[in-house]
LOPAVEX-178006 format. One line per field, with one value per atom (N, C-alpha, C, O): residue number from 0; residue in three letters; chain; atom name; x, y, z. Coordinates in Angstrom, 2 decimals. Each point is the difference from the previous one (the first is absolute). Example, Ala and Ser with C-alpha at 12.3 -4.5 7.8 and 13.67 -1.06 7.14 Angstrom:
! residues 2
i 0,0,0,0,1,1,1,1 $
aa ALA,ALA,ALA,ALA,SER,SER,SER,SER $
ch A,A,A,A,A,A,A,A $
at N,CA,C,O,N,CA,C,O $
X 13.19,-0.89,0.90,1.04,-1.39,0.82,-0.77,0.51 $
Y -5.69,1.19,1.20,-0.02,1.07,1.19,1.09,1.11 $
Z 7.80,0.00,0.00,0.66,-1.38,0.06,0.73,0.17 $
This chain:
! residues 78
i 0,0,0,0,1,1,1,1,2,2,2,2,3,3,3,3,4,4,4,4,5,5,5,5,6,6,6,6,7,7,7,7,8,8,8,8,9,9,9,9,10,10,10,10,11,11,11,11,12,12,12,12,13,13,13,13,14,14,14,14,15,15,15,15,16,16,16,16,17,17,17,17,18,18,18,18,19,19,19,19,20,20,20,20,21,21,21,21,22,22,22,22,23,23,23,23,24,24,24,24,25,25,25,25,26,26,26,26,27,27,27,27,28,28,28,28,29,29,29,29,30,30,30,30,31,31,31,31,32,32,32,32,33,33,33,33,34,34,34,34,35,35,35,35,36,36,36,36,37,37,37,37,38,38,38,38,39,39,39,39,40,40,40,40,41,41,41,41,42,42,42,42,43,43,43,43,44,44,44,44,45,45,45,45,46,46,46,46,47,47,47,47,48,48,48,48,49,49,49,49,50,50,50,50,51,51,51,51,52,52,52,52,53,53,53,53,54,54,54,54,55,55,55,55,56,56,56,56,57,57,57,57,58,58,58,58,59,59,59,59,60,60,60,60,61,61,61,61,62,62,62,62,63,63,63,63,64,64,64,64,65,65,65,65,66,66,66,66,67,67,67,67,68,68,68,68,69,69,69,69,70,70,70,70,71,71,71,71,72,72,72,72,73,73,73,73,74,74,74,74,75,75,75,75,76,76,76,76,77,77,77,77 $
aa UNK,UNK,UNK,UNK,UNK,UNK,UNK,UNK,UNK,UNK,UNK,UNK,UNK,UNK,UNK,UNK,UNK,UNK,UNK,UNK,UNK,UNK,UNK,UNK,UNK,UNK,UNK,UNK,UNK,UNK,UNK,UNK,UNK,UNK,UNK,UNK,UNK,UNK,UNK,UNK,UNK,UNK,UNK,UNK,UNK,UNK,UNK,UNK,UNK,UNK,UNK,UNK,UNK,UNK,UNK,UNK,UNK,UNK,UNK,UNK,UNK,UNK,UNK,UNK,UNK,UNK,UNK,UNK,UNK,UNK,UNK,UNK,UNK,UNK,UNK,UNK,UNK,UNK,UNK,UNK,UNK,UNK,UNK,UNK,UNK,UNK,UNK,UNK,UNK,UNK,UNK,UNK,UNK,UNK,UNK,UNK,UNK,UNK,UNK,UNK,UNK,UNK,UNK,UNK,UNK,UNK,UNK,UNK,UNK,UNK,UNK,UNK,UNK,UNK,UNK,UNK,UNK,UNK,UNK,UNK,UNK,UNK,UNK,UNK,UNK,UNK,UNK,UNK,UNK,UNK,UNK,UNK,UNK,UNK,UNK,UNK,UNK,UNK,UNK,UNK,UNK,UNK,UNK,UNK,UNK,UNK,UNK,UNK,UNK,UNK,UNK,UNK,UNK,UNK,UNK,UNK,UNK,UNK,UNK,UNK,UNK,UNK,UNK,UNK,UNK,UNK,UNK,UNK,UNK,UNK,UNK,UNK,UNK,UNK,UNK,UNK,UNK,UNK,UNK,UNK,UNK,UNK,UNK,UNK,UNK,UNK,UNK,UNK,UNK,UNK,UNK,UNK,UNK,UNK,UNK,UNK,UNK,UNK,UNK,UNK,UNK,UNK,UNK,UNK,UNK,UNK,UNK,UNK,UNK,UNK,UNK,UNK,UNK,UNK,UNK,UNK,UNK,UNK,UNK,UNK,UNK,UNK,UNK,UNK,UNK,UNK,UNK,UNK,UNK,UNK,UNK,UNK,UNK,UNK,UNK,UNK,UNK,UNK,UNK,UNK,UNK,UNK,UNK,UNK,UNK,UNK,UNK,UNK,UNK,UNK,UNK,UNK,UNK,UNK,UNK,UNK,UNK,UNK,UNK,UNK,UNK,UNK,UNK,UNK,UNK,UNK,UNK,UNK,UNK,UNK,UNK,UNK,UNK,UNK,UNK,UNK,UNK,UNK,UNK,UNK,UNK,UNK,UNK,UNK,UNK,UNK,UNK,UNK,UNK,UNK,UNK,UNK,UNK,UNK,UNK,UNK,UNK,UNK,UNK,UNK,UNK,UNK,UNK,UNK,UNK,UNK,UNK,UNK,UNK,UNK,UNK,UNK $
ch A,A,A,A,A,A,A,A,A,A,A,A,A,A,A,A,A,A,A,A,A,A,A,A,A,A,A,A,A,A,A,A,A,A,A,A,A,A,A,A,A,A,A,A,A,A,A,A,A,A,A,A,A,A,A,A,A,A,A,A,A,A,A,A,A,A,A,A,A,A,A,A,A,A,A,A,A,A,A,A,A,A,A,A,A,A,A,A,A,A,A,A,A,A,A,A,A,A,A,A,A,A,A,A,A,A,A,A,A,A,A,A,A,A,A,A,A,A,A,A,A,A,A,A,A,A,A,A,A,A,A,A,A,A,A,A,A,A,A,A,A,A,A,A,A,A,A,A,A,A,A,A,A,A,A,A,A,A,A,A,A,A,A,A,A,A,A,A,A,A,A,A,A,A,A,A,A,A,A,A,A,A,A,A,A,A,A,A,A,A,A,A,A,A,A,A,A,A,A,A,A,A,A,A,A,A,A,A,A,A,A,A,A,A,A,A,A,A,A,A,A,A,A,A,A,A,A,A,A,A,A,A,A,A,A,A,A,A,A,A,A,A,A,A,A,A,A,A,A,A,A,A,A,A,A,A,A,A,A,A,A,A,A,A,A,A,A,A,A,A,A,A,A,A,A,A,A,A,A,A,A,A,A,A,A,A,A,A,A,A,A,A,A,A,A,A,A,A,A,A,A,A,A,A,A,A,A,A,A,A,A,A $
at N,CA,C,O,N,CA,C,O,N,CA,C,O,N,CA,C,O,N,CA,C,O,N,CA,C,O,N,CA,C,O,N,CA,C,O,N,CA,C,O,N,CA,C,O,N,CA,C,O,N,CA,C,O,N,CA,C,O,N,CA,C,O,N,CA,C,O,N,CA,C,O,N,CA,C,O,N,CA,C,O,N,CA,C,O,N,CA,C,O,N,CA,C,O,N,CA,C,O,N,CA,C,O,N,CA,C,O,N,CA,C,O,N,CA,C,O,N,CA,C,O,N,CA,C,O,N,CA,C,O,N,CA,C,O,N,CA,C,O,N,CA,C,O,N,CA,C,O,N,CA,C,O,N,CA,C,O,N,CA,C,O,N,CA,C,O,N,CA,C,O,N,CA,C,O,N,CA,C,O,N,CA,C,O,N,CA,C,O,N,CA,C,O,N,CA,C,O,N,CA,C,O,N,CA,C,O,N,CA,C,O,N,CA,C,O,N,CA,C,O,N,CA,C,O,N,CA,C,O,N,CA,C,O,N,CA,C,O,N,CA,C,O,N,CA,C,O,N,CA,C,O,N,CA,C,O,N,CA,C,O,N,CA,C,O,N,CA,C,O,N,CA,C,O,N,CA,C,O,N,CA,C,O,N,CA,C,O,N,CA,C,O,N,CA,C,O,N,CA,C,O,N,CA,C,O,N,CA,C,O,N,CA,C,O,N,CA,C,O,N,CA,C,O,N,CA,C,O,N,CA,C,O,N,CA,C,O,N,CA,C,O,N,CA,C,O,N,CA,C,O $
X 74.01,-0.98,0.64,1.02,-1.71,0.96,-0.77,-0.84,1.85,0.10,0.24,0.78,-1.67,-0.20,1.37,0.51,-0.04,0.92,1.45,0.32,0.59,1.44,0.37,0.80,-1.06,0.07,1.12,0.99,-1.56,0.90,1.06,0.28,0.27,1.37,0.60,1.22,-1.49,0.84,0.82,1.14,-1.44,1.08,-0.91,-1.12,2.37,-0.69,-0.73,0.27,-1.29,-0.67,0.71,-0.41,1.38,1.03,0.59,0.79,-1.17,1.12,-1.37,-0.13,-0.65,-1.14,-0.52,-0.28,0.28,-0.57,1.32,-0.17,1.52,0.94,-0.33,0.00,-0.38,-0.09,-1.23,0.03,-1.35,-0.86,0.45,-0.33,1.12,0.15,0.91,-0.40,1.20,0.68,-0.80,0.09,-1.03,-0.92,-0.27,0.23,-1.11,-0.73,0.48,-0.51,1.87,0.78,0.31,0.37,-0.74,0.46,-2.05,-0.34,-0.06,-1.31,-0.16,-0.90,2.12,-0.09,-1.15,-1.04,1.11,-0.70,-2.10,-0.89,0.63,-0.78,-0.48,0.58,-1.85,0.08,-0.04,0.17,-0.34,0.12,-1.13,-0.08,-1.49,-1.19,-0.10,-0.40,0.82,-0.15,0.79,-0.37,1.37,1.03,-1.14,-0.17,-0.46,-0.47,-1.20,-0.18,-0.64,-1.41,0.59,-0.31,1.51,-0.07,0.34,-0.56,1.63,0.19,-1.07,0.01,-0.92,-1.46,-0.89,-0.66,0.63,-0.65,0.64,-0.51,1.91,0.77,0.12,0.17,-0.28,-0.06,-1.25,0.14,-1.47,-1.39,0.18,-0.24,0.74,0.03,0.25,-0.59,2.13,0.36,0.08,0.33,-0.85,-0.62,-1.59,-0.27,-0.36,-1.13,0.57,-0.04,0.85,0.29,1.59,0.74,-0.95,0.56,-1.03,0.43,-1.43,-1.12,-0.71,0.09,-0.83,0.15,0.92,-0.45,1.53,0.86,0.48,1.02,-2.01,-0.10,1.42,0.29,0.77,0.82,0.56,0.97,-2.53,-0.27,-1.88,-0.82,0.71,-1.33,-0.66,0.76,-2.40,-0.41,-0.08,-0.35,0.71,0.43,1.37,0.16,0.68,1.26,0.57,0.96,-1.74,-0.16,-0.31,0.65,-1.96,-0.46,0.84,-0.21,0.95,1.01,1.38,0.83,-0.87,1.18,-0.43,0.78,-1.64,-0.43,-0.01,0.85,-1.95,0.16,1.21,0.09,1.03,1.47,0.77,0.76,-1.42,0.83,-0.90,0.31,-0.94,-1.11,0.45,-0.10,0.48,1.14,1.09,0.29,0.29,1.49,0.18,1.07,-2.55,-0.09,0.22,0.86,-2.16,-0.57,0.75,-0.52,1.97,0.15,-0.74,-0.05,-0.60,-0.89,-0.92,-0.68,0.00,-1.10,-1.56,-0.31,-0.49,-1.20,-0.99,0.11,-0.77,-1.18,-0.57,-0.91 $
Y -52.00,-0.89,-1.39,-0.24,-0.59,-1.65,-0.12,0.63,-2.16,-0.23,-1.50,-0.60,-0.04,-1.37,-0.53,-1.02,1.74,-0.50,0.06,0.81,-1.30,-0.18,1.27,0.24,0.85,0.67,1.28,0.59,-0.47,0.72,-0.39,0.43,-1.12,-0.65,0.32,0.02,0.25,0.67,0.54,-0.32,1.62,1.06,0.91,-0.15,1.13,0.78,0.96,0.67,-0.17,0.95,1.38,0.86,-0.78,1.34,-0.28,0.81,-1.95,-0.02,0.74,1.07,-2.00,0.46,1.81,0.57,0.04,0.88,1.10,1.21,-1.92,0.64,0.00,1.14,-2.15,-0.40,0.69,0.62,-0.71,1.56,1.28,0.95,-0.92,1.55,0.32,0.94,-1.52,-0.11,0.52,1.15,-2.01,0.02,1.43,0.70,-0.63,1.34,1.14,1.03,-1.43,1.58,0.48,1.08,-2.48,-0.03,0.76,0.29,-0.23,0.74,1.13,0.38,0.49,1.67,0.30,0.32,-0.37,0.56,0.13,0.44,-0.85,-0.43,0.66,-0.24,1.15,0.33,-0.52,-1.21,1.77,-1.11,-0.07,-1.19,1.74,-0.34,-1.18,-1.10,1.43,-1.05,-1.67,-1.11,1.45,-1.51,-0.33,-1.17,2.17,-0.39,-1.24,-1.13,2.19,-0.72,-1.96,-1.02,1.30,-0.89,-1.13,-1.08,1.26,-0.85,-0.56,-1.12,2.03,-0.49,-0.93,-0.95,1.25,-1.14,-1.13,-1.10,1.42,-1.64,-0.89,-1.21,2.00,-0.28,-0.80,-1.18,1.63,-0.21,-1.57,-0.89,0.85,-1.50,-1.01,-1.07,1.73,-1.23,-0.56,-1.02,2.32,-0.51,-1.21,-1.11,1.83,-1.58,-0.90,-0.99,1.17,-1.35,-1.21,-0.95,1.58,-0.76,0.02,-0.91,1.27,-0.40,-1.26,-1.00,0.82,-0.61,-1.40,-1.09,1.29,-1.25,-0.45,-0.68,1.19,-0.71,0.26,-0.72,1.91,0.29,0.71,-0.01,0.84,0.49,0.18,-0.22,0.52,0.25,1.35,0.96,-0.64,1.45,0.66,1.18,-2.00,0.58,0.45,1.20,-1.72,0.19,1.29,0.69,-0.53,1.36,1.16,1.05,-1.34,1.11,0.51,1.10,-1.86,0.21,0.70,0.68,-1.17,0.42,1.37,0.71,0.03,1.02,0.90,0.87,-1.10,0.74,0.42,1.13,-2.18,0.68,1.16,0.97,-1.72,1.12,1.28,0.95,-0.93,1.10,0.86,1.21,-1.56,0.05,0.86,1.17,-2.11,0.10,1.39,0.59,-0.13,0.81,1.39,0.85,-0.88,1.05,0.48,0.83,-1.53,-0.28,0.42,0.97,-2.42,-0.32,0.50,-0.53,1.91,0.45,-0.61,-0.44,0.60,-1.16,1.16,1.21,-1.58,0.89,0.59,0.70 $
Z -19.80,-0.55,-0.10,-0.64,1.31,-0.03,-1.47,-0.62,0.40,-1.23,-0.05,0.74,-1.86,-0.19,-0.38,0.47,-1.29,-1.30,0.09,0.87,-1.40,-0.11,-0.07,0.90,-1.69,-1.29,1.06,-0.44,1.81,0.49,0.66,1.12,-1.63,0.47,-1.22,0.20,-1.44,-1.46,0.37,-0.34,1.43,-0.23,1.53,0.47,-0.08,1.28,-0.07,-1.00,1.75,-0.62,-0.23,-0.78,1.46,-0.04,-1.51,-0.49,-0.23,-1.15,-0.81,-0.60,0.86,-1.06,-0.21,-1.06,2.57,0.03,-0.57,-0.13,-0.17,-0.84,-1.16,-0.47,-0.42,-1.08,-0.49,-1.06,1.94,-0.40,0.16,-0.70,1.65,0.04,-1.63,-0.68,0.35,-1.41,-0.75,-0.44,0.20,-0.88,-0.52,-0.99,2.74,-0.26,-0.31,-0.43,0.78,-0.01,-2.03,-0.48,-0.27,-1.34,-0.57,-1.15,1.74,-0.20,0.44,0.75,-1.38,0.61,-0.77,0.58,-1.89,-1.15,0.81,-0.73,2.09,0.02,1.64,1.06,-1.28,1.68,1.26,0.07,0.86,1.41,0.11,0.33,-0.37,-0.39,-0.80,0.38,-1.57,-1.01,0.28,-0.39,1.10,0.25,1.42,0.33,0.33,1.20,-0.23,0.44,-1.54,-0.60,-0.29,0.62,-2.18,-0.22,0.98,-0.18,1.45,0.74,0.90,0.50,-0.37,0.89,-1.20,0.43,-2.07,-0.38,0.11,0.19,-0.34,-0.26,1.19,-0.13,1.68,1.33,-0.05,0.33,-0.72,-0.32,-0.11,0.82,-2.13,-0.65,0.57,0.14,0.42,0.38,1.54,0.60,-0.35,1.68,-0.49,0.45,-1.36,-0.49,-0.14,0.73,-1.92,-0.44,1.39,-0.23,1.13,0.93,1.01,0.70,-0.16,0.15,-0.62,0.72,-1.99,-1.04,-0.12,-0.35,0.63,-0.20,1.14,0.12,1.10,1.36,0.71,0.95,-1.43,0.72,1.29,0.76,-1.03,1.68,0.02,-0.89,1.82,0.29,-0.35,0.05,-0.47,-0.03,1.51,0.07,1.32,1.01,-0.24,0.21,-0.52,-0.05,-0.76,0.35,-1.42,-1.20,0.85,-0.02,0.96,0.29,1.47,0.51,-0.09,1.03,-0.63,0.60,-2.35,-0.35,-0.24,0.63,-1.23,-0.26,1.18,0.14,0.84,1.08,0.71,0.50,-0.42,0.46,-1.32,0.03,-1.02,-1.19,0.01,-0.71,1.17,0.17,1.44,-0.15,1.25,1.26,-0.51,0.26,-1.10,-0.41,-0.88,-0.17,-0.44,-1.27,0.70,-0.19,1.26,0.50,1.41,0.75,-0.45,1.51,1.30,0.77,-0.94,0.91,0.14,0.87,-1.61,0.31,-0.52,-1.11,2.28,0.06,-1.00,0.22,-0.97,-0.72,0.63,-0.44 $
């Protein structure tokens, strides 16, 4: 998903997707259903609210979705 903003020049995404995986791993107490759900509302949000703050496009969302939807199911079409 291109991107308007500075914001990914902070740090690499390999750092970041360390720094969640951390996270999540400190949320045993919590099922993989349940960590699944909450990460799809919080995904929810803030795929709007960068929509919203003109940082990518609702083409761009729905391109991001459909590959994570790819990525989920490998590759299988509905």
């Amino acid at each position: 998903m291109a991107s308007k903003s500075r914001a990914n020049e902070d740090g690499t995404i390999e750092e970041c997707v360390d720094e969640i995986d951390t996270f999540v791993d400190s949320l045993e107490r919590y099922s993989v259903p349940v960590l699944a759900f909450a990460l799809r509302v919080h995904l929810s949000g803030l795929l709007r609210a960068m929509v919203d703050g003109e940082i990518c496009s609702s083409n761009d969302v729905r391109q991001f979705v459909h590959d994570l939807e790819q990525e989920a199911l490998g590759g299988e079409e509905p």
